[in-house]
Every structure is written in structure tokens, then in C-alpha cells.
Residue frames relative to the residue before (quaternion, step in Angstrom):
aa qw qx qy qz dx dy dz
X 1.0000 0.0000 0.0000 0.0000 0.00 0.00 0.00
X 0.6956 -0.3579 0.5025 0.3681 3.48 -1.69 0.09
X 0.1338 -0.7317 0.6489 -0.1601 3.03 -0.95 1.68
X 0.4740 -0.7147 0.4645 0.2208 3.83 -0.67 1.47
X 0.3657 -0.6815 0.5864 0.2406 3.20 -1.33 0.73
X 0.3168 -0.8257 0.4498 0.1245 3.28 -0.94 1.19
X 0.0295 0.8031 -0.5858 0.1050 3.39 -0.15 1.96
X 0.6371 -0.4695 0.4178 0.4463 3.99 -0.66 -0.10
X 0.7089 0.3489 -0.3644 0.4929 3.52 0.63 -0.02
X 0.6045 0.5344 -0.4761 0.3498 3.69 0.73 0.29
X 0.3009 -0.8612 0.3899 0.1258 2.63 -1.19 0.97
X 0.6998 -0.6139 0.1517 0.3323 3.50 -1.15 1.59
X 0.5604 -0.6937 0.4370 0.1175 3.55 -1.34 0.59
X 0.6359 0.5290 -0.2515 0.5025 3.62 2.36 -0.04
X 0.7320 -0.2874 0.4504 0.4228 3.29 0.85 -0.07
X 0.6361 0.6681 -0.1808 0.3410 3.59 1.09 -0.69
X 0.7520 0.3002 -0.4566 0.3687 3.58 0.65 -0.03
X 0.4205 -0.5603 0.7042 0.1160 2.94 -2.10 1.10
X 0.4112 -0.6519 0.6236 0.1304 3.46 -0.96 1.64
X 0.6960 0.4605 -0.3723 0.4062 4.14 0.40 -0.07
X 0.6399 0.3910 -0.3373 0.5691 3.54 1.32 -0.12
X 0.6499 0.4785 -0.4516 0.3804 3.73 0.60 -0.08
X 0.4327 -0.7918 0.4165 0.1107 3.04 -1.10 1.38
X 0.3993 -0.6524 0.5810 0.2783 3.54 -1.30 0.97
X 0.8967 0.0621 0.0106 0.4381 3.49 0.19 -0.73
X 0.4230 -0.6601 0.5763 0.2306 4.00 -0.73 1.36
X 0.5439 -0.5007 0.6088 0.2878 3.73 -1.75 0.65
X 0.8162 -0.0534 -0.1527 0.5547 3.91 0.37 -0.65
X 0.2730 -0.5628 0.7784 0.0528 3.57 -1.79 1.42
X 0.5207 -0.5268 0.5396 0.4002 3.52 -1.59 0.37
X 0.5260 -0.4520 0.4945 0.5240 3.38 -1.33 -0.17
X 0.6865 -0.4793 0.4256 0.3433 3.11 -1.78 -0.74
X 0.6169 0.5497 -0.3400 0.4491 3.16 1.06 0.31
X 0.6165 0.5066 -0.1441 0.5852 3.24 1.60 -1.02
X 0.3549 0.7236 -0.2023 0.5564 3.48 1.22 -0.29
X 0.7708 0.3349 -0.1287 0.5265 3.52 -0.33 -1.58
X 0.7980 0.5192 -0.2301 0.2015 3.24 0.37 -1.70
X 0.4185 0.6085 -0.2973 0.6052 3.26 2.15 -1.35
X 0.8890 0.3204 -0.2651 0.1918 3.15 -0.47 -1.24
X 0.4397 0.6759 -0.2621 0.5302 3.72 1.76 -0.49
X 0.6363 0.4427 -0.2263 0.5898 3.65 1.03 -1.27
X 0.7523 0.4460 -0.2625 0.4078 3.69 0.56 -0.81
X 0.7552 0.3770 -0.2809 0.4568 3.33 1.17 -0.67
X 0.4356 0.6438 -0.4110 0.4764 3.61 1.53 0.56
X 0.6462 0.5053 -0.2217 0.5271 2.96 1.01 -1.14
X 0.7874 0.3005 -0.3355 0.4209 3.72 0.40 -0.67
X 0.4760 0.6903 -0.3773 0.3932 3.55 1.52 0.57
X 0.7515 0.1190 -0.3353 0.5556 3.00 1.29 -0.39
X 0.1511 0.7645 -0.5042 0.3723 3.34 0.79 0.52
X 0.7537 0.5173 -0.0966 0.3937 3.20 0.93 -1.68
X 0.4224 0.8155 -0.0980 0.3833 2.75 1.58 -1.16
X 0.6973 0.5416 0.0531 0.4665 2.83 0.50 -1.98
X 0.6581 0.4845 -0.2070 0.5379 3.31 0.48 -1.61
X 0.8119 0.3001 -0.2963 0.4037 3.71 0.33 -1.03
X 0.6664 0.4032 -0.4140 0.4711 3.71 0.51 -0.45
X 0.6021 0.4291 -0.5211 0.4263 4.46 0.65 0.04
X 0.2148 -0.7824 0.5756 0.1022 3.69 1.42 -0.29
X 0.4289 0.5076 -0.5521 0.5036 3.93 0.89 1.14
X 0.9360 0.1769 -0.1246 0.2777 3.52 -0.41 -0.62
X 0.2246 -0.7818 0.5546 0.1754 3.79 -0.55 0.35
X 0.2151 -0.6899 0.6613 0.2013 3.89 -0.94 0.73
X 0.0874 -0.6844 0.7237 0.0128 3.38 -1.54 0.88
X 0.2038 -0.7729 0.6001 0.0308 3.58 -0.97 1.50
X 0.1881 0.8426 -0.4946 -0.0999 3.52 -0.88 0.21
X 0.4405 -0.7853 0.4255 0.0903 3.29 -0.85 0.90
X 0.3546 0.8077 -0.4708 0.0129 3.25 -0.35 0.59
X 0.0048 -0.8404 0.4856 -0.2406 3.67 -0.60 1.05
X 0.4417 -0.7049 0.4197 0.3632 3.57 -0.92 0.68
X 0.5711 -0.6904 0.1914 0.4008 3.77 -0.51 0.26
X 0.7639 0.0880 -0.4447 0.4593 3.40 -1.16 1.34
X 0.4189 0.5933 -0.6588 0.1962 3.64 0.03 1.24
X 0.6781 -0.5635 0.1295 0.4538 3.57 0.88 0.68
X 0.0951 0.8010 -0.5843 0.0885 3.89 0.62 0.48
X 0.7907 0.4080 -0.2476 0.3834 3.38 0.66 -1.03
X 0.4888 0.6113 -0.3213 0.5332 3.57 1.78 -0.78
X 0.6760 0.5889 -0.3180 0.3084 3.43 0.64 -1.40
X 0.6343 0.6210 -0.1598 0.4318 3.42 1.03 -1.73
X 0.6879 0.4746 -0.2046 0.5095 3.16 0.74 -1.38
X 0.8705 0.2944 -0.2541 0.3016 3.46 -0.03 -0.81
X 0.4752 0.4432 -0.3888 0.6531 4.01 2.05 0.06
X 0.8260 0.2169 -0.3763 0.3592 3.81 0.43 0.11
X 0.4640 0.8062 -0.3590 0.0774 3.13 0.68 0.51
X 0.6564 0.4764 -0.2933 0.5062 2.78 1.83 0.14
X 0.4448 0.6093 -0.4062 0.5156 3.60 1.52 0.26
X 0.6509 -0.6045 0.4304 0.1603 2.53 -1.57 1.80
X 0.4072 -0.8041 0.3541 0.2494 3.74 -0.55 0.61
X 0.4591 0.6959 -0.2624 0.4859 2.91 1.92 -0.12
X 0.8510 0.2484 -0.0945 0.4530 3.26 1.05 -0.55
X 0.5626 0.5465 -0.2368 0.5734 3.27 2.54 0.81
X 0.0962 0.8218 -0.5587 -0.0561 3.64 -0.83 0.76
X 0.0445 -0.8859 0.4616 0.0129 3.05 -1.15 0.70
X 0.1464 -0.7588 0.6342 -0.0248 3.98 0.02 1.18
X 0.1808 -0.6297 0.7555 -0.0093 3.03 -1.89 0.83
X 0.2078 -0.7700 0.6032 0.0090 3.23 -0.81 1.60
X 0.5634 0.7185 -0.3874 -0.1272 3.31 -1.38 1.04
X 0.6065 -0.0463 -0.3863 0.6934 3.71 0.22 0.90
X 0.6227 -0.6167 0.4716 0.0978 3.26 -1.91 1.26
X 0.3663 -0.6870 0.5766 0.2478 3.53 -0.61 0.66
X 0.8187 -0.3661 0.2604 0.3576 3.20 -1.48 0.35
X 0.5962 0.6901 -0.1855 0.3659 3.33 1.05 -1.49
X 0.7166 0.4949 -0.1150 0.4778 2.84 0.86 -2.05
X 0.7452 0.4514 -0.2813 0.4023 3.74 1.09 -1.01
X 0.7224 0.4301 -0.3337 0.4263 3.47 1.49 0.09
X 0.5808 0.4411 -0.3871 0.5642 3.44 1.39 1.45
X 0.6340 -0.5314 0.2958 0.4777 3.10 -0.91 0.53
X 0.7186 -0.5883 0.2027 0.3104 3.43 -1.57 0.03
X 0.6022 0.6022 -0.3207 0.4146 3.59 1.62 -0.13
X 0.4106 0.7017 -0.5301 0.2409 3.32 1.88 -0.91
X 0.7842 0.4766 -0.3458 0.1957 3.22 -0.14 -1.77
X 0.8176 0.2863 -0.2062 0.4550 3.86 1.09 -0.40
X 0.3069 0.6297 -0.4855 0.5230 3.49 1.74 0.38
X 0.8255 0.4079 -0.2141 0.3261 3.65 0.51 -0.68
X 0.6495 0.3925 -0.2454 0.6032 2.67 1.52 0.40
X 0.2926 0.7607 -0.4928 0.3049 3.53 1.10 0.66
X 0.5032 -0.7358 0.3160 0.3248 3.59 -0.85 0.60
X 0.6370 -0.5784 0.4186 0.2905 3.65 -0.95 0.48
X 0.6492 -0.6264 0.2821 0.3265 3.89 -0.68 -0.09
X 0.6740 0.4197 -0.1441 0.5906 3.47 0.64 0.96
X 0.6526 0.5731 -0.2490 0.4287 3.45 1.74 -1.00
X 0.2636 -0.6691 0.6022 0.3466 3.22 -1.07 -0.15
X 0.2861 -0.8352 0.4690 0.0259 3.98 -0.78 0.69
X 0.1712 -0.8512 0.4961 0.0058 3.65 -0.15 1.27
X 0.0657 -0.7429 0.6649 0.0416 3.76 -0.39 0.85
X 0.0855 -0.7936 0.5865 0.1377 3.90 -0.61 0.74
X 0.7225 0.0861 0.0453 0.6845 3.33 1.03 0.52
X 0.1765 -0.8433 0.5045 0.0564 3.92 0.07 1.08
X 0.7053 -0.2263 0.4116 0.5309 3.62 -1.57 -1.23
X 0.2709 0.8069 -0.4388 0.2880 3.77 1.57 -0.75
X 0.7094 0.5625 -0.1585 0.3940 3.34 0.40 -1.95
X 0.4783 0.6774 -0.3656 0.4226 3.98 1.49 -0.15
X 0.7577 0.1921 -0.0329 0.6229 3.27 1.29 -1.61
X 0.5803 0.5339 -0.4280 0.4416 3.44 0.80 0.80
X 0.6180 0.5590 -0.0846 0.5463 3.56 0.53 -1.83
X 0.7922 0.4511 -0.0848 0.4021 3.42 0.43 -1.62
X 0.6407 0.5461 -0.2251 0.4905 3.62 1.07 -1.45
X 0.6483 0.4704 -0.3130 0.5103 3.57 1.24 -0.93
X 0.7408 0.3973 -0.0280 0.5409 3.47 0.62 -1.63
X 0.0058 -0.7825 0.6177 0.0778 3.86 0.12 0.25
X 0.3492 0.7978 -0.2561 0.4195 3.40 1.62 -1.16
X 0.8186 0.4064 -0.1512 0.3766 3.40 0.72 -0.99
X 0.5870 0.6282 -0.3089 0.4066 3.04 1.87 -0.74
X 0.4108 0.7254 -0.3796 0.4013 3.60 1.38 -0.30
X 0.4034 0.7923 -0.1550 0.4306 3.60 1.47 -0.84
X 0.9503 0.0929 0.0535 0.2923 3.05 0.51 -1.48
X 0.7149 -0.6398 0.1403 0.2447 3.13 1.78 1.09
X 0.2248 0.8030 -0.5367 0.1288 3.19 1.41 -0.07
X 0.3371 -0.6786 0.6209 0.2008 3.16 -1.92 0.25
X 0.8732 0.2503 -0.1988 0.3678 3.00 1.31 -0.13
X 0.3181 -0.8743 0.2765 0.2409 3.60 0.04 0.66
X 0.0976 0.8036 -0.5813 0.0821 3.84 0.02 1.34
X 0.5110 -0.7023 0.3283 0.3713 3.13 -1.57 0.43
X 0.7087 -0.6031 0.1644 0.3271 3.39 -0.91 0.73
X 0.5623 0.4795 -0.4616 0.4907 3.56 0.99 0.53
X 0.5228 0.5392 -0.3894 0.5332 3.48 1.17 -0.93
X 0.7684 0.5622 -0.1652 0.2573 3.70 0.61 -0.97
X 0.4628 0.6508 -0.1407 0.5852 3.21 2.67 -0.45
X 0.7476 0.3703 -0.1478 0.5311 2.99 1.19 -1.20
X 0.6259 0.5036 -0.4905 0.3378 3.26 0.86 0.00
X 0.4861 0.6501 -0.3341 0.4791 3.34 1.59 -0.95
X 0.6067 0.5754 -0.3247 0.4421 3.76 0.27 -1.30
X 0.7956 0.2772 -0.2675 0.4676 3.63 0.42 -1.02
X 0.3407 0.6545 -0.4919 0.4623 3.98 1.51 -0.48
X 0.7370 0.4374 -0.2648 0.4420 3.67 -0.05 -1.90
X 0.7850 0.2808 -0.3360 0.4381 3.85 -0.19 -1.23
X 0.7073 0.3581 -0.5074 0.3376 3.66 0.26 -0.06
X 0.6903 0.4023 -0.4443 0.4053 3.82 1.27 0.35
X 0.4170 0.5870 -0.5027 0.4784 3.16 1.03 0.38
X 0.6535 0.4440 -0.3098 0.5290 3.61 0.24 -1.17
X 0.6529 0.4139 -0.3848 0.5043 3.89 0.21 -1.04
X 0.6387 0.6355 -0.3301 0.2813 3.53 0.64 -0.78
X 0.7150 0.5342 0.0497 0.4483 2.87 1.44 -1.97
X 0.5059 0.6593 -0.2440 0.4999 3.51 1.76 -0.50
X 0.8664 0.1904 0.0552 0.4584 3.16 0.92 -1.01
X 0.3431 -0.9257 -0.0751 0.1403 2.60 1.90 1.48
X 0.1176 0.5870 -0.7725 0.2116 2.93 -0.47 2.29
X 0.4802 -0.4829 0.7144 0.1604 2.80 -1.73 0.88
X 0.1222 0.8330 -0.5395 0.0067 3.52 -1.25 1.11
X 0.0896 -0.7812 0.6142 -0.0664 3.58 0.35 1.27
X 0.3247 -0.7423 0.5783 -0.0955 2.95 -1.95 1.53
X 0.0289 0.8170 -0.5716 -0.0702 3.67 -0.73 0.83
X 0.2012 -0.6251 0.7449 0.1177 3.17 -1.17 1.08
X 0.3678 0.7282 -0.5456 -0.1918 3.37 -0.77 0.54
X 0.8414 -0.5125 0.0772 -0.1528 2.54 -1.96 1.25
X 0.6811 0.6695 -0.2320 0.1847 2.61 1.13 -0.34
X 0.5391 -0.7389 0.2278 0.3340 3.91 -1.19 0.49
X 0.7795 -0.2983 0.3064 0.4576 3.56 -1.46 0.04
X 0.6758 0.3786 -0.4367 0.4574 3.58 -0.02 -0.94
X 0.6950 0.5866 -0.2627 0.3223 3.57 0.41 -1.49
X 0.5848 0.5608 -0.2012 0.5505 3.69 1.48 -0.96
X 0.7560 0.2682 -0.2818 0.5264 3.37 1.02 -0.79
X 0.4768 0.3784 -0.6032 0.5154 3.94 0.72 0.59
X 0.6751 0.4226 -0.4507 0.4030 3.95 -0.17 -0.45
X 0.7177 0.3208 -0.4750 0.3954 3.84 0.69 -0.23
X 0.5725 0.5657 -0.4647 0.3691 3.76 0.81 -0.44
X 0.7225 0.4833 -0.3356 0.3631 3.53 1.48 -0.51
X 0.4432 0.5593 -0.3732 0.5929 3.41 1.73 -0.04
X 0.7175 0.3225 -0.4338 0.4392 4.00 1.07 -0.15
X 0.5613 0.7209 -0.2952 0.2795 3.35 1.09 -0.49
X 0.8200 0.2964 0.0538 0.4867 3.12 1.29 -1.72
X 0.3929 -0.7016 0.4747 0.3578 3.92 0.31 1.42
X 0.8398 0.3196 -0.3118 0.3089 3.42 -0.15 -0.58
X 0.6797 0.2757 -0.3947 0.5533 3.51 1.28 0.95
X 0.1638 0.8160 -0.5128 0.2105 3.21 1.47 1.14
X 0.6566 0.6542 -0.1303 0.3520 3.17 0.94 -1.59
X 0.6251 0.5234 -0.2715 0.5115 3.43 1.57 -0.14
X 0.7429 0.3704 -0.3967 0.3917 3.26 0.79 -0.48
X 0.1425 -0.6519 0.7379 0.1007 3.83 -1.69 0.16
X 0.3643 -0.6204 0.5904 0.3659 3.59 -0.92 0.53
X 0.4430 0.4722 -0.6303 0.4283 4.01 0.23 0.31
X 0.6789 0.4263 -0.4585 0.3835 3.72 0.27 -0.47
X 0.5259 0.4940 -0.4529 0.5237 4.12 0.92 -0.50
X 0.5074 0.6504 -0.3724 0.4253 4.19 0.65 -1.14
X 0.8239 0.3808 -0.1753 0.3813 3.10 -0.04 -2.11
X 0.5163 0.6697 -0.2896 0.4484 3.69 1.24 -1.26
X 0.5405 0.6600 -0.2108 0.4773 3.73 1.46 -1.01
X 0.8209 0.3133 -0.1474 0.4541 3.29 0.82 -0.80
X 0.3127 0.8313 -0.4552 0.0636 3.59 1.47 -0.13
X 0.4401 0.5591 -0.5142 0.4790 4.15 1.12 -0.62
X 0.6701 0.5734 -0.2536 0.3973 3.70 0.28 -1.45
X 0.8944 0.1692 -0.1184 0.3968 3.35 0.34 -1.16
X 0.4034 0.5857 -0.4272 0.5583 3.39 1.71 0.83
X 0.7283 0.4247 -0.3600 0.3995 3.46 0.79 -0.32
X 0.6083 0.4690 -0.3857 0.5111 3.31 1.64 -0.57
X 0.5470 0.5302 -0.5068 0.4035 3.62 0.47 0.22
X 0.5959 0.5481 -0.4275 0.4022 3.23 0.70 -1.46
X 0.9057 0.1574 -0.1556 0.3615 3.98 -0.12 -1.19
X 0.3644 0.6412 -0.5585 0.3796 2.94 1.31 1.02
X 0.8006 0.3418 -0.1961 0.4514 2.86 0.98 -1.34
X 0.5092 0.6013 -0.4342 0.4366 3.76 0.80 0.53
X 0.6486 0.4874 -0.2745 0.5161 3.41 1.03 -1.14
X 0.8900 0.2456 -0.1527 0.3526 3.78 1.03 -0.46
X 0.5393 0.5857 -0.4294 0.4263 3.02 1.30 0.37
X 0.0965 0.7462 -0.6354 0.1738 3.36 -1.08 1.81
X 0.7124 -0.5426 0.2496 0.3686 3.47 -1.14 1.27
X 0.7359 0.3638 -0.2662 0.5052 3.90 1.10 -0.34
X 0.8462 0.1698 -0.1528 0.4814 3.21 1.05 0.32
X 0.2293 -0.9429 0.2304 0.0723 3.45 1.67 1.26
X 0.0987 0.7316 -0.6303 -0.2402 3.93 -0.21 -0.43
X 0.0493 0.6841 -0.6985 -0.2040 4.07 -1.32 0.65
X 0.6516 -0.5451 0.5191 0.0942 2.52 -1.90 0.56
X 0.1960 0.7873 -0.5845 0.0096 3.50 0.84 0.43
X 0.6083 -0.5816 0.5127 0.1701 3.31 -2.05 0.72
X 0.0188 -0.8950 0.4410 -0.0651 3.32 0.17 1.03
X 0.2669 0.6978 -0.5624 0.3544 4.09 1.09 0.91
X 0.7857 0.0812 -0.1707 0.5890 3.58 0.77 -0.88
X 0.4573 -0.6782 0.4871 0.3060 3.99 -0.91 1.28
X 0.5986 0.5086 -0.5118 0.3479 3.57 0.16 -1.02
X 0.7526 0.4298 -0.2876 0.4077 3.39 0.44 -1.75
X 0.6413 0.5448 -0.3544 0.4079 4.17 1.00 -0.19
X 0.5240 0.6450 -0.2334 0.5049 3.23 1.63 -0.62
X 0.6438 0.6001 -0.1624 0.4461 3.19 0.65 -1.34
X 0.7528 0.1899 -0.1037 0.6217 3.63 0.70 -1.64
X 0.5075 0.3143 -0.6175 0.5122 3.55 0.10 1.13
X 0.6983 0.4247 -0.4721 0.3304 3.70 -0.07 -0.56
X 0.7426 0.4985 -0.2980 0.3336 3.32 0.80 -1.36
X 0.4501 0.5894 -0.3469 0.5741 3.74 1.48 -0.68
X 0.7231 0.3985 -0.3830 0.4143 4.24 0.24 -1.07
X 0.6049 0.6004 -0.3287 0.4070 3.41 1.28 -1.22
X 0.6273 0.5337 -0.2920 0.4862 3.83 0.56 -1.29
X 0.6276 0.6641 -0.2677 0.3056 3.30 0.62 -1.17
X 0.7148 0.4581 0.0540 0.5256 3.23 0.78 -1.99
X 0.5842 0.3940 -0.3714 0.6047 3.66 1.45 -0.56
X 0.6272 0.4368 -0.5021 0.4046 4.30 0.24 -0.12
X 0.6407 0.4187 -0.5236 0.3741 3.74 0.45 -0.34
X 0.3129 -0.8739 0.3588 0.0980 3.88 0.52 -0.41
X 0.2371 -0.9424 0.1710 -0.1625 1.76 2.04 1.70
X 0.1459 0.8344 -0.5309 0.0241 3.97 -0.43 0.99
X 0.5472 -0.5393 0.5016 0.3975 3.25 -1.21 0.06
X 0.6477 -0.5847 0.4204 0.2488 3.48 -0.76 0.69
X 0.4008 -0.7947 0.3964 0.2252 3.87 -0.37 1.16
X 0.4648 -0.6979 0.5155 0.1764 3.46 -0.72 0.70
X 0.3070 -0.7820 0.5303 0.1139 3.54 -0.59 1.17
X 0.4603 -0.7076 0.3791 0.3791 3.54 -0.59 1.00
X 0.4111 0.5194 -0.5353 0.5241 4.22 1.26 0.30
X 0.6957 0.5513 -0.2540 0.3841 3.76 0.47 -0.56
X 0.6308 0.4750 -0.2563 0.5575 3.18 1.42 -0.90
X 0.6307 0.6196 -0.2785 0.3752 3.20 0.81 -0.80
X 0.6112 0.6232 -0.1585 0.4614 3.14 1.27 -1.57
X 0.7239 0.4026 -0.1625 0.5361 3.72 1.05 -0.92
X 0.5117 0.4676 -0.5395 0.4779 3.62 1.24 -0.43
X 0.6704 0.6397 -0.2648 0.2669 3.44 1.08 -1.28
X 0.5754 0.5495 -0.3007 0.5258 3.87 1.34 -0.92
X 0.6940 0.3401 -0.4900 0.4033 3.46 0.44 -2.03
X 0.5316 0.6261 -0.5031 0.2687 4.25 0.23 -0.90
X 0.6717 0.5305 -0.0870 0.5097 3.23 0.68 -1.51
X 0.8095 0.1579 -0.2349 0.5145 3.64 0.47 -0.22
X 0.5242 0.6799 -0.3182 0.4022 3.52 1.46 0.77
X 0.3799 0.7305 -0.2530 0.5080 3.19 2.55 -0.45
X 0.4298 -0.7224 0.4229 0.3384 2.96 -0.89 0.80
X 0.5359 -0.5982 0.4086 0.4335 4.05 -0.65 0.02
């Protein structure tokens, strides 16, 4: 199976990270020139990367995002895929569940949307949002109909072991599934909404549920913390990327997808000497005159 790449923002596999030591924001960021250039060189590279990935038609990549709201999930996405063919990219945003979705269990709604062989697969928000959304809001869990009634820690852990045994089932049968928390802190969250009040054309982003939810950040730091302990495992990784300054959040997601996608050693598919033949046989054939 997929085996994590081991960068400083991943996070550990024992039980071991502490959400108060993980940094929002590094002391040195490239400039903006250095920046562009890294990242331009990186997203070439994860073009044909992609490339690759689709024509061995073994493995599938699953991204997921998760993050409180405006630390750049959509910026992030947008600016590591922008040079991937779209043919060979998907990307779904998950968020409150329709009926449908609330009369199946809780992975249905993004199991069906898992990527195909060759693809690459964006989650902007995931199944995550069970022990997140939920851990904060239990309130909500009323919603979904259980049949059975446990108490709500007994009910975390059951979920925790739901997720790692589809990840692993996932990972067995080979998707690659890489995780972003990104990071980033309260003060910083509240300069990006005053700019969503400042500027009309990022009016449309704001909702005063996001000031609410922002209310609860002790709460919803702790559901990260043992979310992301209880699931981070070497075949299905979660990092922690700082996420106060975007360029520098951008960057360490691409370079982490790039590394990734370089361990499978990915080739193009060998040509059989009937095949060669078969093309000596066309280029002739389409060398005639008309």
C-alpha cells in the first residue's frame, strides 16, 4: 500500500499530535516571485504526473480538505489544480446533506463520489464533517435516524474506526488518499472575514453563521485534534499545513501531492512489439498520398 511522505507537517501515527503546538504561520515564506516560480514548476510537474497516473490506469488519488471557514480551501484547490487536465480531475463540495443523503449511512454521500482509476479526486470538505460539524453540534445528529442509541463518545469512536477501515479498504485497492487540515488561526480568519465585508465582490461569501461557528473555535479545535489523531495512518496521512499565509499553504500542499505521486513510479504503459509494428504499419499508411 501507499506509504506517507514524511514532511514536518504530517501528522504522527501514535496518538501524538497536540493541536496547540501546530503552527499557523512559518517565520520565512518565499517572496512573491519565488513563490510563483516554485509553484508553476510544481504544478507542471503534477501535470504530467497526472498524466502518468491516467494512462497506468492502477491507482486513484483522493484529496481532502478540511479547515475552518475562510482559511483558503477553495484558493488552495484552485491554484495546485490549475494546470491539470480536467479530464482527468474531480472535484465535489460537501455541505449540509439532503434528505437522500440523510437516509444512508454517513459515507454513502462521498463513497459515491470517490475517484475512478487514473483520476485525481477533490473532497472540499469530506465524511470528516461527521466528527467535526457533529462533535460540536450533536443537535444535528438527531437528523439522521439512528437505530441505535449510544453515548456520544462511545459514538466518536465508533465513527473513527468506520473512517480508518475505509480509508485502508480504500488504500488496499489502490487509492492514494492524502489529507489537509489547513491551518490556519482565529485572529487571521477574522481579518479574511472583514475582507469579505470590506470588498463587494467578496460580499457574497460572508453569512453570520460563519461569526457563530468562529464562536466555538476551543470546541472545534478539540474536534480536530482527535479527529485527526484517531485517523492519521501511514496509508492514509492527514498534514497539518500552516495556513495564516496562503501562498506558503499552497505551496506545502502541492509539494506534499507532487512527492506523493512521485513514490508510485508512475509509467506510461509499455508498448508491445505487435503494437510497434501496428504503428510502423499506420505511420506507412498515413504517409500515401490521398
Amino acid at each position: 500500500m501507499f506509504k506517507a511522505v514524511n514532511v514536518p507537517s504530517l501528522v504522527p501515527f501514535n496518538d501524538d499530535f497536540q493541536l496547540s503546538a501546530a503552527s499557523t504561520l512559518v517565520e520565512t515564506v518565499p517572496d512573491d516571485k519565488k513563490y510563483k516560480k516554485r509553484l508553476e514548476k510544481l504544478v507542471n510537474e503534477l501535470d504530467d504526473l497526472q498524466r502518468r497516473l491516467y494512462a497506468s490506469d492502477q491507482y486513484s488519488v483522493l484529496l481532502v480538505f478540511q479547515a475552518m471557514d475562510a482559511a483558503g480551501k477553495d484558493s488552495t484547490i484552485r491554484a495546485v489544480m490549475s494546470g491539470i487536465d480536467p479530464a482527468g480531475c474531480q472535484v465535489f463540495s460537501f455541505k449540509q446533506p439532503s434528505s437522500e443523503e440523510l437516509d444512508h449511512d454517513f459515507l454513502w454521500r462521498t463513497a459515491k463520489s470517490l475517484p475512478q482509476r487514473g483520476r485525481i479526486g477533490v473532497f472540499n470538505r469530506s465524511y470528516y464533517e461527521e466528527v467535526l460539524v457533529l462533535r460540536v453540534h450533536p443537535e444535528y445528529l438527531g437528523g439522521q435516524k439512528l437505530p441505535y442509541k449510544v453515548e456520544l463518545d462511545e459514538l466518536w469512536q465508533q465513527r473513527y474506526e468506520s473512517i480508518r477501515d475505509h480509508e485502508k479498504h480504500l488504500a488496499r485497492n489502490g487509492t492514494v488518499v492524502l489529507k489537509f487540515w489547513l491551518n490556519v488561526s482565529q485572529q487571521e480568519q477574522h481579518k479574511r472575514f472583514l475582507s469579505r465585508l470590506d470588498e463587494p465582490q467578496k460580499n457574497w461569501k460572508f453569512s453570520a453563521g460563519d461569526i457563530e461557528e468562529s464562536g466555538r473555535w476551543k470546541d472545534y479545535m478539540h474536534a480536530y485534534e482527535k479527529a485527526l489523531n484517531a485517523t492519521s495512518r501511514p496509508w492514509a496521512p492527514w498534514y497539518a499545513i500552516p495556513a495564516d499565509d496562503k501562498p506558503y499553504a499552497r505551496l506545502q500542499v502541492a509539494e506534499i501531492v507532487v512527492k506523493s505521486l512521485k513514490s508510485l513510479n508512475l509509467e506510461y504503459p509499455e508498448v508491445t512489439r505487435r503494437q510497434l509494428a501496428d504503428i510502423e504499419e499506420m505511420r506507412v499508411l498515413l504517409g500515401k498520398p490521398l
